[in-house]
C-alpha positions, 0 to 999 in steps of 0.5 A: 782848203779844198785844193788839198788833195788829201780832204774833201772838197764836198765838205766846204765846197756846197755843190748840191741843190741850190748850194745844198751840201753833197750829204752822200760824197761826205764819209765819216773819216773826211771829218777829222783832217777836214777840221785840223786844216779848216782850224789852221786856215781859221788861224791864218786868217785871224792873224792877218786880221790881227797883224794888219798894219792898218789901223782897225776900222770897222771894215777891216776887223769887224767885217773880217772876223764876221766872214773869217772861218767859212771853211770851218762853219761848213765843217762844224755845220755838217758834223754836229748834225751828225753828232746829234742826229745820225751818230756812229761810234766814229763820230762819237769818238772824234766829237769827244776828241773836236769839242775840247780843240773847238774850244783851245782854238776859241780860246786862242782867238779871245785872248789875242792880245793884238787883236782885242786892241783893234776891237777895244779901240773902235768900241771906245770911239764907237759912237765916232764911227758912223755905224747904224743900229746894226753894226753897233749891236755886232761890233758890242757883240764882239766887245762882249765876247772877247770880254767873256773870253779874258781879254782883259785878265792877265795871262796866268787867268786867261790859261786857267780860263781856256783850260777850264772851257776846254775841260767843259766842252768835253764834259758836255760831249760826253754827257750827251753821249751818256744819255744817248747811250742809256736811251739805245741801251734800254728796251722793255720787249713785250709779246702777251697780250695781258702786257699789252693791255690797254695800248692803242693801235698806233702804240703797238705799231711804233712799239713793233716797229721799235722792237724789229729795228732791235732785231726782236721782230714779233715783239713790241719794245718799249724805249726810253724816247719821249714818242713811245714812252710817254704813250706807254705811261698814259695807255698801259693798264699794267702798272708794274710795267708803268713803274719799270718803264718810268724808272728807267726813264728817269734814271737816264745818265744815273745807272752806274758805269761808263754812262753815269753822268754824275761826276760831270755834272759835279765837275760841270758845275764846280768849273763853271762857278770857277770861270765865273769868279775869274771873269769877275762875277758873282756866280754863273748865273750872273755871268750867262744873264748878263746880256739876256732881258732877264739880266739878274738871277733874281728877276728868274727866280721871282719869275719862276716863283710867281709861277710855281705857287698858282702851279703846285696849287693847281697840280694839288688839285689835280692829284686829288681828283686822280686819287678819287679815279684810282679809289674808284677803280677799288684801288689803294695805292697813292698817286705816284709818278707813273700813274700820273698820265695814265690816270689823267688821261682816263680823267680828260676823257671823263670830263671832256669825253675824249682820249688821245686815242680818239684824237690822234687819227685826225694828227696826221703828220704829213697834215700837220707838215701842210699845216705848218707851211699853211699858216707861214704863207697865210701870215708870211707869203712863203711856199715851201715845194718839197724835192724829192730825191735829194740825198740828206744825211739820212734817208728819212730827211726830206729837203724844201725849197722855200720861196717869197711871194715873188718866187724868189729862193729865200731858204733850204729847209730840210725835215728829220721826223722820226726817232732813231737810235743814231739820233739824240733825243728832243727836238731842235732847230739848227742851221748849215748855213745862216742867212747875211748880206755880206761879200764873202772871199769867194766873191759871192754876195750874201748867202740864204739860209739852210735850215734844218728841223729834228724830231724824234716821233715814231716812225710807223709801220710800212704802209701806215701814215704817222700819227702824232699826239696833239704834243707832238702835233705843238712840238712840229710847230715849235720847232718850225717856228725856230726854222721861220726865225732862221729861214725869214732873217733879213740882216747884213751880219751873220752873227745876229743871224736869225736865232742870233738872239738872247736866249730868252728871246729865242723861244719867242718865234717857236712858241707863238708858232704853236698857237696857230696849230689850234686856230679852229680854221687850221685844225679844221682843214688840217686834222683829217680822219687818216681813213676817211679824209674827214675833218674832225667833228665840230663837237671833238674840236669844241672839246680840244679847244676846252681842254687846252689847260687840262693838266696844266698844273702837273706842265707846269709844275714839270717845267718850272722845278726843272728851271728852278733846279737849274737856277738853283746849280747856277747860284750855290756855292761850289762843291755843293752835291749837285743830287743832294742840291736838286732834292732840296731845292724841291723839298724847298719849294714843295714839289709834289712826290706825285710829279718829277722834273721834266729833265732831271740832273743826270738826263739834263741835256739843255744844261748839261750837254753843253752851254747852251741852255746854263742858267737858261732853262727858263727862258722857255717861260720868259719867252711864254710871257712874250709869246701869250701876248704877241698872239693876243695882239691877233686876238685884238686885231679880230683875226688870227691871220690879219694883215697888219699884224702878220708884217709887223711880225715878220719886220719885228721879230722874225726877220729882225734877227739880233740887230736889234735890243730885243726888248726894242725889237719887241716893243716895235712889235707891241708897243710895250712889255708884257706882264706875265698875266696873259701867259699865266691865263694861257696855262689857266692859272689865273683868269684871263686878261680883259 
């Protein structure tokens, strides 16, 4: 592919750093004939797998398709980064063009008749063939997936099937470009000083920052990204401001126009019930659990369930005690949803006699980038060595090297933290390239992983360091947990890769990350005075540490109705009004006029934005329960760092990957399945585990 004149070679051909990609010899046009040639050489590749004349082995089939498509890995790789992290109307208008050609071309591959019967054959001889734990897990995996993409219907059902996932891909697109729209459409510009009441400093500066990239310089803008918005509900003293703020929040992908995400979401749901029927399940809930731990729609909701009752129990306690604070304050009004963290923030100072503003002078971000690399050598042995001066697709993205023990090179991993207008909102993880030990065509043997984690903190003034909230400071370690799942892989296959796992399983490695962040020997040696270099008071520790379920009942509530919404989309009848559904699905469960959905319908990006998170939300909860036992095998063991405890980690669920069930992989882990008692203890919605 390369070899054709009129594409760029920098697209395939990884020639930078360690085999990192040449960012800066890549221009938004090369995109377009780069994916036109990559898919025609894809195509030419699978019929040869198809056709081959030999009968199928596992060698021939499985092991080809698993390197098949090299070319077109590296070109997607590149352009759904930019896609959601450094986006142009260039790119938006050709991802609306490339998702739906994705899809046909996936389409294609999974109703090829000639080739499923070469799949089919070695699955029904399966345990003939002499393949180890591994190998059968990704020769299951191809079964499934030719399965759930019609090879077994007729033809008329396959080309409903493939128009149906073609029309979904460019609905998700769309959706996604929707919110990104209303989110840079949007600001709330600010000059007095009675409209800036109450805003800490580092608020001001973001804001001031924000306002001068929207050419409003002198000014402080308030924006719809999570960094300045949230502080802005917590911190400003003016309530109307609050409400005009919070309602356009939550109004995102709901404001009429080209924007409004409604009719999607509508026709989102009405295709996905239909694909479901047509592979033969009941709904498409069913459909997306059926190769998770979860397995059934029902196990979800007596899940969620169980937790929404001690949640909104919780958060009606907590409603009460901030209504005592606003009647203090000579105030009439009642508890609404933008006087939730403003208030429940003047209520955590009261009770544990610190604010946030006190605390985030100690969360410095570059500490807490030290921190993270900290605790993966302590548990793991690895050292992360930033390298200056590497073009990445943006200026601000910084490039790692990461090495073993021994100084091998085991991973690249490159850090975008701070929020743009160019970047979707949220934080995630992805990879350029996935960790496996195969023999690719071009001789090579196996490749290590490029991983790369996005953020949407705000970035501060010139001269002054980024200071993050105590969530900020969780979601750096989140998202660097998923970046150790993918950067300790250590499989033969590509497809059960690092994160190649279910998705109730994927936010395991992220969200036990988190618990180090608070490990009282990391907080002391990372949360350092920005101005003085001192560490943070024992006494303001003891307090953090205290107040770690503080407000657990508005979280939780926050989580668990958006997972319960989703579920609910998932199970209706089609052409049921998805609006109509969500707001009786949480009249149905009793959700608080105080509280809303932490992701509502319009703004949904894990499940509307494309398939990833469909029917999946929860798995953030499931992943909790496992995740609040794994760290309590720490607890048990006497040290946060033990030995013992950190290699069967690594063995069991970081490096693992997909090889193996996960409830297999767990249990190698822990010696048994968890309950959801240490999680509901964690959140301090039940007394702890003894």
């Amino acid at each position: 592919m390369a070899a054709n004149a009129s594409l760029n070679p920098a697209l395939v051909n990884w020639t930078g750093h360690e085999g990192l990609p040449r960012f800066e010899a890549i221009m938004d046009e090369d995109f377009g004939p780069a994916f036109d040639a990559a898919l025609a050489s894809h195509e030419a590749e699978i019929e040869a797998i198809a056709n081959n004349p030999e009968p199928p082995t596992f060698e021939n089939t499985v092991v080809a398709l698993e390197i098949a498509g090299d070319e077109l890995s590296r070109v997607s790789a590149l352009f759904w980064n930019k896609a959601g992290a450094h986006t142009n109307d260039v790119i938006q208008a050709l991802e609306r063009e490339i998702a739906p050609k994705m899809s046909r071309h996936y389409s294609k591959i999974g109703t090829n008749p000639v080739l499923f019967a070469r799949i089919d054959a070695l699955w029904e001889r399966r345990e003939q063939l002499g393949l180890d734990l591994e190998a059968t897990r990704v020769l299951e995996r191809h079964w499934k997936g030719f399965v759930k993409s019609g090879a077994k219907l007729d033809r008329p059902d396959q080309e409903r099937l493939a128009a149906i996932n073609e029309r979904l891909a460019g609905l998700g697109a769309r959706f996604g470009q929707n919110v990104l729209g209303d989110e840079k459409l949007w600001a709330l510009m600010l000059a007095s000083e009675e409209e800036l009441a109450g805003l800490p400093d580092f608020l001001r500066d973001a804001m001031a920052a924000a306002a001068r990239d929207r050419g409003e310089d002198g000014k402080y803008a308030v924006t719809l990204s999570r960094s300045i918005i949230e502080p802005f509900l917590t911190f400003s003293d003016n309530r109307d401001l609050r409400e005009q703020a919070f309602k356009a929040w939550i109004a995102r992908g709901e404001n009429g126009g080209d924007t409004d995400n409604r009719a999607i979401i509508a026709e989102t749901l009405s295709l996905r019930a239909e694909k479901a029927r047509l592979l033969g399940y009941e709904n498409y809930a069913a459909l997306k659990l059926d190769d998770t731990m979860a397995k059934t729609p029902e196990t979800v909701n007596g899940l969620l369930m169980q937790v929404w009752e001690k949640a909104a129990a919780r958060a009606r306690e907590e409603e009460a005690e901030l209504a005592k604070l606003i009647a203090a304050e000579g105030r009439n009004h009642e508890v609404m949803p933008w006087d939730w963290r403003h208030y429940a923030e003047k209520l955590r100072a009261r009770t544990f006699s610190f604010s946030e503003s006190e605390l985030k002078p100690y969360l410095q971000l570059e500490k807490i980038i030290d921190a993270c690399f900290a605790v993966a050598h302590r548990l793991f042995g690895i050292t992360a060595t930033e390298k200056k001066g590497l073009a990445a697709y943006h200026p601000d993205v910084r490039v790692f090297e990461i090495r073993d023990v021994q100084g091998k090179l085991v991973a690249l991993f490159l850090g975008d933290y701070f929020a743009r207008s160019s970047k979707r909102s949220g934080a995630w993880m992805s990879s350029f390239q996935s960790q496996h030990k195969l023999r690719l065509k071009n001789g090579t043997t196996g490749e290590i992983p490029i991983i790369y984690n996005v953020c949407n903190f705000a970035k501060p003034a010139d001269g002054k360091p980024a200071l993050l909230s105590l969530d900020d400071a969780r979601t750096l370690f989140h998202e660097f947990g998923h970046a150790l799942h993918g950067m300790l892989s250590n499989v033969t296959y590509p497809s059960v890769s690092g994160t190649g796992v279910s998705r109730d399983f994927v936010e395991l490695p992220s969200q036990l990350y988190e618990h180090w962040l608070t490990v009282p020997d990391i907080l002391k040696t990372y949360a350092v005075h920005y101005r003085t270099g001192e560490p943070m008071p024992e006494a303001l520790l003891e307090k953090v540490l205290a107040a770690r379920t503080f407000n657990s009942g508005f979280a939780t509530v926050e989580f668990t109705s958006s997972a319960l919404v989703d579920m609910a989309y998932h199970t209706a009848e089609a052409g049921s009004d998805p609006l109509a559904l969500e707001a009786a699905t949480l009249e149905r469960i009793g959700m608080p006029t105080s509280i809303v959905m932490r992701h509502r319908s319009p703004h949904f990006l894990h499940v509307f934005s494309g398939d990833g998170y469909s029917a999946g939300y929860y798995s953030y909860m499931w992943s909790e329960v496992l995740d609040a036992d794994a760290f309590a095998a720490f607890e048990e063991a006497g040290d946060p760092f033990d030995p013992e405890m950190a290699a069967r980690l690594k063995a069991h669920i970081y490096s693992i990957g997909g090889a193996i069930d996960p409830e297999d992989a767990y249990k190698a882990f822990r010696g048994k399945l968890p309950s959801p008692d240490a999680m509901l203890a964690k959140r301090g919605l039940a007394a702890p585990v003894l």
